[in-house]
C-alpha positions in Angstrom: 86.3 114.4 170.8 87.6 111.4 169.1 85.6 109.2 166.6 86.8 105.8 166.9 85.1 102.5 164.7 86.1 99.3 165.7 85.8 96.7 162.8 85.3 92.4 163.9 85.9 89.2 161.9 83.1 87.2 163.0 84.2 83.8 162.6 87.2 82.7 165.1 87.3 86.2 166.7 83.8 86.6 168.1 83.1 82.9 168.0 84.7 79.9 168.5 83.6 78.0 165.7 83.3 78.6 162.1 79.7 79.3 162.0 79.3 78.1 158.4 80.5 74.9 159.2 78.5 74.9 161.7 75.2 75.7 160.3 75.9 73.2 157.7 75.9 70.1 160.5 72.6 72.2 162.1 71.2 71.9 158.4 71.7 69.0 156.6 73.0 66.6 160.0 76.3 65.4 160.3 76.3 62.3 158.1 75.4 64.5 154.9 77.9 67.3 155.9 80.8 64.7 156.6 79.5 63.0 153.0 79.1 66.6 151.4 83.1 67.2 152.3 84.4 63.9 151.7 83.3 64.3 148.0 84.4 68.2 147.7 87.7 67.3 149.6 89.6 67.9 145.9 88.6 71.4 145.8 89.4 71.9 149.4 92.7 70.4 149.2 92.9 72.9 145.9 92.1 75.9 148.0 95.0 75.0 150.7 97.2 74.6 147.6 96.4 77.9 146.5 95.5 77.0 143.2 92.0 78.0 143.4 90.4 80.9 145.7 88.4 81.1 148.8 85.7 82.4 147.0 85.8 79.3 144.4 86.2 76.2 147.0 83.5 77.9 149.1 80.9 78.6 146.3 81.5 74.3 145.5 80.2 73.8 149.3 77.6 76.0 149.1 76.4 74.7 145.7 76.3 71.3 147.4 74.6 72.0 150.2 72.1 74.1 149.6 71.5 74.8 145.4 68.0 74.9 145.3 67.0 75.5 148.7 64.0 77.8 148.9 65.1 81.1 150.8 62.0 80.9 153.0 63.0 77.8 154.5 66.7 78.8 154.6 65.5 82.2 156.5 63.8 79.7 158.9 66.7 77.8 159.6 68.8 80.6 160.1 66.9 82.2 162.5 66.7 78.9 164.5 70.2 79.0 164.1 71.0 82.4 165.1 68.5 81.6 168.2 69.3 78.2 169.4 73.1 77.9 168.4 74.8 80.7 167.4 75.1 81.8 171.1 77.0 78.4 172.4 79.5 79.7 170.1 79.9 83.1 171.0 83.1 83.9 173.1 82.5 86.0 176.2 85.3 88.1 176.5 84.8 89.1 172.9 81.2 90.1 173.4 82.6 91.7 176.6 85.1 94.0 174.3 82.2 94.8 171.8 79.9 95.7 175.2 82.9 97.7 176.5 83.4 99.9 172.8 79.6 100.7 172.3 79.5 101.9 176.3 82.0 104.6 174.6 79.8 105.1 171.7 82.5 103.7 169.5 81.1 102.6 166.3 81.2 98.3 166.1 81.1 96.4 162.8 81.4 92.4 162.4 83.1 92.5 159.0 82.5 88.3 157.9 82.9 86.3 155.2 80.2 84.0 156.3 77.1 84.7 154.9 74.7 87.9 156.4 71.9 85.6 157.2 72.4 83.9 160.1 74.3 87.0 161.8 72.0 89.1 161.1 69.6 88.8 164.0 73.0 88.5 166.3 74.2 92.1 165.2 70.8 93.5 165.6 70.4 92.0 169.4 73.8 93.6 170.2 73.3 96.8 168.0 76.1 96.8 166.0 76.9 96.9 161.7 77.6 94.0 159.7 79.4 94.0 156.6 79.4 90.0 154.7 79.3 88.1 152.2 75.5 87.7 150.4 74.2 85.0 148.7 72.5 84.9 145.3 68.8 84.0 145.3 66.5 83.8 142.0 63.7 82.5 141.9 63.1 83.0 145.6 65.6 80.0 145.7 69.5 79.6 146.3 71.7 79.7 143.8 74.5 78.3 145.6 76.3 81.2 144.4 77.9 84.3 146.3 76.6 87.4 145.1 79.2 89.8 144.5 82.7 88.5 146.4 83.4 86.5 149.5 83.9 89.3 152.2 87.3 87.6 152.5 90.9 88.6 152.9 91.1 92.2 150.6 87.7 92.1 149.8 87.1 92.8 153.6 88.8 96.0 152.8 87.0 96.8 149.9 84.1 96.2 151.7 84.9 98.4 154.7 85.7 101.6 152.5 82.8 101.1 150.3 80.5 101.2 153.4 82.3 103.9 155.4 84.5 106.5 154.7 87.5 106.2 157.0 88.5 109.8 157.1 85.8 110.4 159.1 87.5 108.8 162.4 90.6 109.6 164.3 91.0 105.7 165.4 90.4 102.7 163.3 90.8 98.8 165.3 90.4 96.0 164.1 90.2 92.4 165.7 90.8 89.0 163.8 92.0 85.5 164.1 93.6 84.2 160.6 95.4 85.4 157.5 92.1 86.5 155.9 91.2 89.2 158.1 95.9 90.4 158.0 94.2 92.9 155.0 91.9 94.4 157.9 94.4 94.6 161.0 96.7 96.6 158.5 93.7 98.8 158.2 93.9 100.1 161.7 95.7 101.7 164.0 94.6 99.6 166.6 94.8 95.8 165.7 94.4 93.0 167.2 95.3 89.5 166.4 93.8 86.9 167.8 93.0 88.8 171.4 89.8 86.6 173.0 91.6 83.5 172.4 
């Protein structure tokens, strides 16, 4: 009998959004997160150049949003956001394919570079794996700070093989929407670019 694990970008493939965006305008309103880009757009604009990396541009938006933030109450408003929001964003036929996969007892994993927290209750709901990006908390407080690297673009593969030893299925797919999840499709022998759009 085959084995067969089936590996998800979160944000774009299973959603329609980009949920850190998102959660940002949930958070802080959309005034402050308009503000909070408008005076970050150099580093963005930097990132799009290429001269400095995901990982960089996105710990300068995190730093600004939420440095300092207790974890407790960023815990509470993830798991308002994971309630109340998260599933307006949620694409149907790609929660369809996930439905489909685990009905065959095919092994699902949402691979993201958005932060675990506010997927974390999603993944649990549906009964799948999730392999992202952590952030770094001291002092029971954000750091604004990625702990280890952004599950992003090769790190998604790094990720992957550190959490599950590929050998061990016949078929690998993979699903994903941009140019940071290309590392993943390669992955598999099964990809799939952009299908639930």
């Amino acid at each position: 009998m085959k084995k067969e694990i089936a590996f998800f970008d979160f944000d774009g493939t299973i959603t329609t959004k980009d949920t850190l965006l998102e959660f940002i305008k949930f958070t802080r309103g959309r005034p402050r997160f308009y503000l909070g880009f408008f005076i970050n757009l150099p580093y963005i604009i930097a990132y799009k150049l290429r001269i400095i990396s995901n990982h960089s541009a996105k710990e300068k938006i995190l730093r600004f949003f939420f440095k300092n933030t207790s974890f407790e109450s960023f815990k509470n408003y993830c798991d308002a956001f994971s309630k109340n929001v998260l599933p307006k964003f949620i694409r149907e036929k790609a929660l369809e394919e996930i439905q489909r996969l685990k009905h065959q007892d095919i092994t699902v994993v949402v691979v993201s570079a958005s932060p675990e927290n506010w997927i974390e209750d999603w993944v649990k709901k549906y009964e799948v794996e999730l392999v992202a990006s952590k952030l770094e908390v001291k002092d029971q407080k954000l750091t604004g700070k990625i702990s280890g690297k952004n599950c992003h673009g090769a790190e998604k593969v790094v990720r992957i093989c550190k959490s599950y030893n590929l050998s061990d299925f016949n078929v690998v797919a993979a699903y994903g929407d941009s140019k940071g999840d290309w590392p993943m499709l390669q992955l598999a022998q099964k990809a799939y670019y952009k299908p639930f759009n």
